[in-house]
C-alpha positions in Angstrom: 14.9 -15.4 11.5 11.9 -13.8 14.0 9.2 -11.9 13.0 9.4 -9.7 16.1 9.0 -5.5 15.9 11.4 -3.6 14.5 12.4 0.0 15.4 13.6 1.9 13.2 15.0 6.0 14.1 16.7 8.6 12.6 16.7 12.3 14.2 13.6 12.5 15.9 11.5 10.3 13.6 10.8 6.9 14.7 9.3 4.0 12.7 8.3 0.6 13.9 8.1 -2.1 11.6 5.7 -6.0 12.5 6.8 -8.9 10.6 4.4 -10.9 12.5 2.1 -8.6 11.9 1.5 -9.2 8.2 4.6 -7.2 7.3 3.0 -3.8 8.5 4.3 -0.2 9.7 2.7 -0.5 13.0 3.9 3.2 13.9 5.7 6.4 11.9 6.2 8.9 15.1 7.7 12.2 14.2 8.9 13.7 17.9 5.4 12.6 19.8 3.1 12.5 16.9 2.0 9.4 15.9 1.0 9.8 12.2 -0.5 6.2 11.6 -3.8 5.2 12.9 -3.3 2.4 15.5 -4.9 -1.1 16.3 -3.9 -4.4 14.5 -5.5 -4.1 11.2 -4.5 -0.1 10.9 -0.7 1.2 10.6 0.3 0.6 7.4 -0.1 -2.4 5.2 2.0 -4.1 2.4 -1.0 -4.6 -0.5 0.5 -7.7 -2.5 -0.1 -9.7 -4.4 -2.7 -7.5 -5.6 -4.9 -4.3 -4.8 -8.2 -3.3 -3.7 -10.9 -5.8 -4.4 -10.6 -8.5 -7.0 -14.0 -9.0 -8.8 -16.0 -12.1 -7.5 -12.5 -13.4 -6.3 -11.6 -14.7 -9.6 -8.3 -14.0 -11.8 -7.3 -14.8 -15.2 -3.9 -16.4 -14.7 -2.8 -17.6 -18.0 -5.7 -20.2 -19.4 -6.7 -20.8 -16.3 -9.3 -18.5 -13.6 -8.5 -18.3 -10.3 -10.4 -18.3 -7.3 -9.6 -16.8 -4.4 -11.0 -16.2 -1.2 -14.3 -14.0 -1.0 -13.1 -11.9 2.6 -14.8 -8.9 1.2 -18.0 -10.6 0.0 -19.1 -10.7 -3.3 -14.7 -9.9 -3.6 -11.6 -10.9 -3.0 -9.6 -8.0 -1.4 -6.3 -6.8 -0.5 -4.4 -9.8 -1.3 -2.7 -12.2 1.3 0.5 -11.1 2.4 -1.3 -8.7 4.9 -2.8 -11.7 7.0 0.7 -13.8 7.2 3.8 -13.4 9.0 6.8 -12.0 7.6 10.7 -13.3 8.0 13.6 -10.2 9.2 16.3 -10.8 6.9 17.9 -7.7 8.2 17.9 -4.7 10.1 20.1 -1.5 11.8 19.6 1.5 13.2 17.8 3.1 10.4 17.2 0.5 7.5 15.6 -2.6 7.7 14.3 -5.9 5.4 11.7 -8.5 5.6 10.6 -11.3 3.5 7.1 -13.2 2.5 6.6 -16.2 0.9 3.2 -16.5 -1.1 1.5 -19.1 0.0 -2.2 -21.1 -0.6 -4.3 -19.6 -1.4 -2.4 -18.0 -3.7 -1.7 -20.5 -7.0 1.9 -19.9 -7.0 4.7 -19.7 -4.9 7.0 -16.5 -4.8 9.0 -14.5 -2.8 8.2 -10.6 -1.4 10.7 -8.7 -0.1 10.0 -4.9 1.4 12.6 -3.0 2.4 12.8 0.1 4.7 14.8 3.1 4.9 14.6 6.2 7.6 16.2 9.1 7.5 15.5 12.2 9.7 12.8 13.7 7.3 11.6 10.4 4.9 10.8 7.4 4.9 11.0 4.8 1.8 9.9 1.2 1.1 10.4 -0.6 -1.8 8.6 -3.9 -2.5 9.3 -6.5 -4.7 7.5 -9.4 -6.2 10.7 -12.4 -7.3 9.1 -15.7 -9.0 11.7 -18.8 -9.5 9.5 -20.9 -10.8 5.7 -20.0 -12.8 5.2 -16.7 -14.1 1.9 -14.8 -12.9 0.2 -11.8 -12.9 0.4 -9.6 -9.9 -0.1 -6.2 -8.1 2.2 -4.3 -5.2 0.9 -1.4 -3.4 0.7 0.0 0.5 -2.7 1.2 2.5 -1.2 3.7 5.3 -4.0 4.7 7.5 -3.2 8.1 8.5 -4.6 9.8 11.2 -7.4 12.6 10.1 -6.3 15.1 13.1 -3.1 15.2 15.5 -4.7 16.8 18.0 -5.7 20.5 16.3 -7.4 20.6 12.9 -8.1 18.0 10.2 -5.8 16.8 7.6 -6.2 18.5 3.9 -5.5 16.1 0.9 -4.3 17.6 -2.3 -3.3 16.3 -5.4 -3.8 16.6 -9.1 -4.9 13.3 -10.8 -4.7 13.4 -14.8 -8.5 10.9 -14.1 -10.7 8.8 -11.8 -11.7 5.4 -12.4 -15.4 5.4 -12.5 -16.3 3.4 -9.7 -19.6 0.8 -10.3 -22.3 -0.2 -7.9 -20.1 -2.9 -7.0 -17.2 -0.8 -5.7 -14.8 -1.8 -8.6 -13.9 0.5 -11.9 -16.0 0.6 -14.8 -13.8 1.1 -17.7 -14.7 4.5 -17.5 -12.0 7.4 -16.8 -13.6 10.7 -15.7 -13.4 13.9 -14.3 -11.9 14.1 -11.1 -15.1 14.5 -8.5 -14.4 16.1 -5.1 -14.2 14.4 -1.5 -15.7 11.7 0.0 -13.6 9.2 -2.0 -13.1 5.7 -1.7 -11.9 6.5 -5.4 -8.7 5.6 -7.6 -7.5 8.1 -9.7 -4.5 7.8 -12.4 -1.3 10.1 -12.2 0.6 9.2 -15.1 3.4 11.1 -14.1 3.8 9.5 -10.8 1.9 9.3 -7.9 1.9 13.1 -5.7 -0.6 13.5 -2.6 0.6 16.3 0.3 -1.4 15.9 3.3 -1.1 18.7 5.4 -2.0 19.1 9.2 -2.4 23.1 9.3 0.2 24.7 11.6 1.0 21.0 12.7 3.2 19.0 9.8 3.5 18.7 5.9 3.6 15.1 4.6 4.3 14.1 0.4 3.2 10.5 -0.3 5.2 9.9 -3.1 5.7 7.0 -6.0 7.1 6.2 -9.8 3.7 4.3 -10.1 0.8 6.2 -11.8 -2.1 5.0 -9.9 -3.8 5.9 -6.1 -6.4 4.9 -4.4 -7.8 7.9 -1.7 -10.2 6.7 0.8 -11.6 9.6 3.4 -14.8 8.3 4.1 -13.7 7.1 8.3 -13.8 9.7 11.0 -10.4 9.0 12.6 -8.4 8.4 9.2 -7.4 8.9 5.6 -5.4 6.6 3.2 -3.1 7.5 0.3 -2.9 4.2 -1.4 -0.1 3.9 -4.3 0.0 0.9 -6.5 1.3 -0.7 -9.8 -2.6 -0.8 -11.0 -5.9 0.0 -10.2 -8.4 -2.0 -8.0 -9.2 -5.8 -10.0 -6.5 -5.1 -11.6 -5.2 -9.1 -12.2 -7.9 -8.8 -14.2 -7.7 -5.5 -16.3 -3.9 -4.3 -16.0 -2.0 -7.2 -15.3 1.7 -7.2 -14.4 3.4 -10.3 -15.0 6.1 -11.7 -12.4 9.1 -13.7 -14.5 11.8 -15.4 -13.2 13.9 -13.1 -15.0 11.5 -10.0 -14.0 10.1 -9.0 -10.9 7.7 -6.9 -9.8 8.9 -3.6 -8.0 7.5 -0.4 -6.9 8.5 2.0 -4.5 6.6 4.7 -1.8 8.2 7.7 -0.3 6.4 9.3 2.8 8.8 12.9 3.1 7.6 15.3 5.8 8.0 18.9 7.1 7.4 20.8 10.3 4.8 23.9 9.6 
């Protein structure tokens, strides 16, 4: 199967989709807006198999710690699937699916699937996390970089988080669960209910970042962009929430992006 762009459309929205990218939205337009910040690393990219920074690299998997690579010094971040190229297993007009297989460094091999749907006002991807083999700990999530400003004012973020993670010195969560504080963040916050964020461009466009899952990371602290980060657990989480992956249980969490004209 290739690994070259997909384009996705439905009414006037238009998404493209890069296997070979490391399995990232590369573009959401809605009529000539581009929502997504662009360049390589930017878009949007699949977070798995885990989130945010891993402490010093290292994981408890089982009785065993695992290293991985430090390529956010002293941490491990962001997982791997990001840096690899992704398989098409399928795609139409409006829907489309691609598959990773983890790979070294990662310890164990596995399968990620994300599939995409489009329809004139939302946009949905569901992730999964399959094991036929070891179980292991593991963590889904997405990092859409959306652009601050489409050309008139700057994006407002609201939500309601139940907490924040206390973030330490080193960037990662203390324990600690506290008041929600105000912007800058580079922050997770907990929403046990489900993850809610509306962004809204004034007079521009209205966008929901939705999920089941009950934790977000919200970073706003670049000029050009802001990301609304869902995912099964917060930042080290292999370490402090982990999810385990069994052949008879994936891993699976899923992001809705719905949107309205102002």
């Amino acid at each position: 199967m290739s690994n070259e762009d997909i384009t996705l459309t439905a009414g006037d929205a238009e998404v493209t989709v890069t296997p070979g990218n490391g399995g990232r939205i590369g573009s959401l337009r809605i009529g000539d807006v581009e929502l997504l910040r662009q360049g390589q690393k930017f878009g949007c990219f699949p977070m798995v198999p885990w989130c945010g920074r891993i402490r010093d690299g290292r994981f408890l998997d089982g009785a065993t710690v695992q290293q991985m690579p430090l390529n956010a010094p002293p941490h491990a971040i962001h997982g791997t699937a990001r840096d690899g190229a992704w398989r098409t297993a399928r795609t139409g007009t409006s829907e489309a699916v691609i598959t990773y297989d983890l790979l070294a460094p990662w310890p164990h091999p596995g399968r990620v699937t994300q599939l995409f749907t489009l329809t004139e006002d939302a946009f949905t991807v569901t992730m999964s996390v399959e094991t036929y083999e070891d179980s292991f700990p593991a963590q889904i999530g997405w990092h859409p970089w959306f652009n601050r400003n489409l050309g008139q004012e700057d994006v407002q973020v609201d939500f309601t988080p139940a907490w924040q993670e206390e973030r330490g010195e080193d960037h990662l969560p203390t324990g600690h669960r506290i008041e929600p504080k105000p912007s800058p963040w580079d922050d997770c916050f907990g929403m046990p209910d489900g993850v809610g964020v509306t962004l809204t461009w004034p007079g521009q466009l209205e966008l929901k970042v939705a999920s089941r899952e009950e934790w977000v990371v919200v970073y706003d602290e670049q000029e050009a962009a802001v990301c609304v980060e869902p995912q099964t657990g917060p930042p080290n989480g292999l370490n402090t929430h982990p999810r385990l992956v069994t052949p008879i249980d994936p891993l699976e969490a899923t992001m809705t992006w719905s949107w309205r004209r102002l």
